[in-house]
C-alpha positions as CSV (number, residue, x, y, z in Angstrom):
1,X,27.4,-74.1,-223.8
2,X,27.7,-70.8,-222.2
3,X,26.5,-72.7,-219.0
4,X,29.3,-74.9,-218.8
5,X,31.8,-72.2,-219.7
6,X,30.7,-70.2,-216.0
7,X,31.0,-73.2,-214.4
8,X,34.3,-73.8,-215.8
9,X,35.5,-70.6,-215.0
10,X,33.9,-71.0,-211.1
11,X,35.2,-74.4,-210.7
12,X,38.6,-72.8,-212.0
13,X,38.3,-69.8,-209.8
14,X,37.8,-72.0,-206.5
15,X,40.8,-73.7,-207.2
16,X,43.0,-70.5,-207.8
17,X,41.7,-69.4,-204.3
18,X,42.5,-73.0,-203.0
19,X,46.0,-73.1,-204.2
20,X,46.1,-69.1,-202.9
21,X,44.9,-69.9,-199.5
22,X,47.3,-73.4,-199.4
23,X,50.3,-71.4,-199.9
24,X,49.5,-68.8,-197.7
25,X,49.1,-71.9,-195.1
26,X,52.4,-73.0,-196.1
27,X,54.2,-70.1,-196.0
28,X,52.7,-69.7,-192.4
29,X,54.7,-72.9,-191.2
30,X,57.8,-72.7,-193.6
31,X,60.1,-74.3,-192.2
32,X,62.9,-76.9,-193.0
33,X,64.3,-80.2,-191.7
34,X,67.4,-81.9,-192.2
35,X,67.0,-85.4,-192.4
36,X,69.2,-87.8,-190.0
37,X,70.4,-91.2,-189.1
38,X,67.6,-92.2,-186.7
39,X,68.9,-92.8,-183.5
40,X,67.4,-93.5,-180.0
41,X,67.1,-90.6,-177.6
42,X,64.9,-90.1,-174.2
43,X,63.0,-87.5,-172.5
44,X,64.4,-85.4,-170.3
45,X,62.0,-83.0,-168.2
46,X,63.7,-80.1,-165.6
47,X,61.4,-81.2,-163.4
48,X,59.7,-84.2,-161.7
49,X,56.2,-85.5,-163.1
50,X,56.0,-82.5,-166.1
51,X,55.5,-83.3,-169.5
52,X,57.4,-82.3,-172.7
53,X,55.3,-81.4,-175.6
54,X,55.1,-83.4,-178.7
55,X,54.5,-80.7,-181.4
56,X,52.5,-80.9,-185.2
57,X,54.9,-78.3,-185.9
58,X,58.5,-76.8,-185.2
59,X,57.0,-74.0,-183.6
60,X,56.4,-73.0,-180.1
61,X,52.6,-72.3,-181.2
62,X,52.2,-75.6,-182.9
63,X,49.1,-78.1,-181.9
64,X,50.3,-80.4,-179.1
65,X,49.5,-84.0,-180.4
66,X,50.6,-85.6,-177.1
67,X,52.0,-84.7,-173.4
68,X,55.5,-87.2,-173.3
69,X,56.6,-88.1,-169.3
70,X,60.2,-88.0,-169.0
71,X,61.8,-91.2,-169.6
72,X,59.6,-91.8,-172.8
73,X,62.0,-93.4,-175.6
74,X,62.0,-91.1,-179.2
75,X,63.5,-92.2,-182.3
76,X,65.3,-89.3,-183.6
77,X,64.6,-88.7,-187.5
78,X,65.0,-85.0,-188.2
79,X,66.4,-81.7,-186.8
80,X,64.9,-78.4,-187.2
81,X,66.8,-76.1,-185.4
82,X,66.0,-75.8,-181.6
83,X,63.6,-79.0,-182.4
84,X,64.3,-82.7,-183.3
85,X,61.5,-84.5,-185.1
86,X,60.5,-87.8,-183.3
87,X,58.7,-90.9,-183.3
88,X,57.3,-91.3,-180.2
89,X,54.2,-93.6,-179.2
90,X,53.2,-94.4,-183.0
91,X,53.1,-90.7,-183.6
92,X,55.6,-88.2,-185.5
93,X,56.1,-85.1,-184.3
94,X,58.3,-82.4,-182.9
95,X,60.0,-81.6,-179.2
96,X,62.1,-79.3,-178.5
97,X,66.3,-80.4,-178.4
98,X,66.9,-79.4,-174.7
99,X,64.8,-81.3,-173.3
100,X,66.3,-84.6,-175.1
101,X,69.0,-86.6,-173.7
102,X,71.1,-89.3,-175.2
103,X,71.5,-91.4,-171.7
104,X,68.4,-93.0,-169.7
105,X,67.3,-89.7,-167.8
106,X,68.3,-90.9,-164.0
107,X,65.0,-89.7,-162.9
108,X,63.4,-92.5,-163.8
109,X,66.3,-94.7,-163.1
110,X,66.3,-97.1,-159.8
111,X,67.8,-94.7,-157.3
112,X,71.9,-94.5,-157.8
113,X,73.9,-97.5,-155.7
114,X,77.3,-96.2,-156.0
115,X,77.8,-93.6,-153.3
116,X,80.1,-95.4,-151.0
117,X,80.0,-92.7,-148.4
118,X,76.4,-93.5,-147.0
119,X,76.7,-95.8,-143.7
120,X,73.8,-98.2,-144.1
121,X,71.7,-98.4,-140.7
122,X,71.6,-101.8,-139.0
123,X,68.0,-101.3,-138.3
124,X,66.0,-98.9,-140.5
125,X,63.7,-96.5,-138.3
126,X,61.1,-94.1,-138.9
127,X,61.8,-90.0,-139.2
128,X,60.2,-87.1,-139.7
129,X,60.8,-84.1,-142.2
130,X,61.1,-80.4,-140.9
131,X,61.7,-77.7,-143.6
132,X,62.8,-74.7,-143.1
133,X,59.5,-72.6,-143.3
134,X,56.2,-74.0,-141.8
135,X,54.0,-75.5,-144.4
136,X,56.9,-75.8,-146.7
137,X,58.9,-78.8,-148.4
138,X,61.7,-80.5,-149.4
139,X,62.8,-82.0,-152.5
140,X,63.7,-85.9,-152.1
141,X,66.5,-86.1,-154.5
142,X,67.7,-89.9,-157.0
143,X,71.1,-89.0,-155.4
144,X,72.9,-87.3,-152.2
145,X,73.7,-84.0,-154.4
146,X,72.1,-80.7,-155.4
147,X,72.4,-81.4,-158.9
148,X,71.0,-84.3,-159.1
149,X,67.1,-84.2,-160.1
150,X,64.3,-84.2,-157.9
151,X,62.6,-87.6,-157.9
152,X,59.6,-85.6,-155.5
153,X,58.7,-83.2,-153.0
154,X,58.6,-84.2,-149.5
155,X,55.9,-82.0,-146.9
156,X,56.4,-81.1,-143.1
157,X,55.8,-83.9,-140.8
158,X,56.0,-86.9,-144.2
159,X,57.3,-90.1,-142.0
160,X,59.9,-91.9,-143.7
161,X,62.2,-94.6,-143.6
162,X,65.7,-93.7,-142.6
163,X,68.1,-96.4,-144.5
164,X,71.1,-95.4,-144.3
165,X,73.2,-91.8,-143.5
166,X,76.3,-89.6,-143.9
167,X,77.5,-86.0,-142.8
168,X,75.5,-84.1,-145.0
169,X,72.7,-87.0,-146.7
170,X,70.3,-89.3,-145.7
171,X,69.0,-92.5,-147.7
172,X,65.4,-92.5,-147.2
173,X,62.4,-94.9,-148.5
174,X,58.5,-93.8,-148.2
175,X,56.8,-96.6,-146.5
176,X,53.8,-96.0,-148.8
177,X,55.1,-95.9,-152.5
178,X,58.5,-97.7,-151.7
179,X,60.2,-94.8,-153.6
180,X,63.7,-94.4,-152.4
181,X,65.7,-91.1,-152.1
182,X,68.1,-88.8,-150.5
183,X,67.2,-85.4,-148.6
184,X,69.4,-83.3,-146.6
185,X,70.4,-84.2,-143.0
186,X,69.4,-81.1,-141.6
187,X,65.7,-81.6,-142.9
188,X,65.6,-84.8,-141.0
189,X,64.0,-85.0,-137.2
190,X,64.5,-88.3,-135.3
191,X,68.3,-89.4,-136.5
């Protein structure tokens, strides 16, 4: 009898430290979400090819569970203050709010067809790029503006496809991967 009583009281001691060391855990990751209308959203990177983090946790520290490309579609089901939580290629998780947009992020969008400024060229030709510092680049943008977002980075000497051209822009195609862009005018050699 007094056998089974020590076990009892180790078996009940284990699970006092259990239930110790599980809310220690949870106080570690207290946090809250509010629970929303799901609703389709997209990722929305600063910057061409990077990745945003889909997150165990609302935390900046939390386990990554996936690496999302821009573009990817989320289903919205929860907010947590600077981060949504998502549903996201059969996995739930967390991303931070800035880097999600409402709209189909343009990046990933066929380049934009409604700049009627550009003069298309009669007979597309091939040009060079020359940036401003040897060795250096120049971003190839989805439209003929600064704030539009860099679709990639084109090197010193890249030959390209001239398309099409106004005072400041030039519509542009890469004869290898068929991507189409706009880059300066003044980066251009051979117009």
């Amino acid at each position: 009898m007094r056998k089974i009583k020590v076990v009892l009281m180790c078996l009940l001691m284990a699970l006092c430290l259990n239930g110790f060391a599980m809310a220690e855990t949870e106080t570690k990751l207290n946090y809250t979400v509010e629970q929303v209308d799901s609703y389709t959203a997209y990722v929305k990177t600063r910057r061409a090819g990077s990745r945003l983090n889909l997150r165990a946790h609302p935390k900046k520290d939390a386990r990554v569970l996936k690496k999302l490309p821009t573009g990817t579609q989320l289903k919205v089901i929860g907010v947590s203050k600077n981060y949504l939580e998502v549903e996201a290629d059969g996995l739930t998780g967390f991303v931070q709010s800035r880097y999600v947009t409402l709209a189909y992020p343009l990046a990933t969008m066929p380049v934009h067809t409604y700049y009627p400024a550009m003069n298309d060229l009669a007979e597309p030709r091939m040009v060079t790029i020359s940036p401003d510092r040897r060795g250096g680049f120049v971003n190839m943008r989805t439209g003929p503006s600064r704030s539009e977002p860099v679709a990639k980075y084109v090197y010193e000497n890249d030959v390209l496809m001239l398309l099409a051209i106004d005072r400041v822009w030039v519509k542009v195609m890469d004869p290898e991967t068929q991507q189409v862009g706009y880059i300066m005018r003044h980066f251009v050699c051979g117009i």
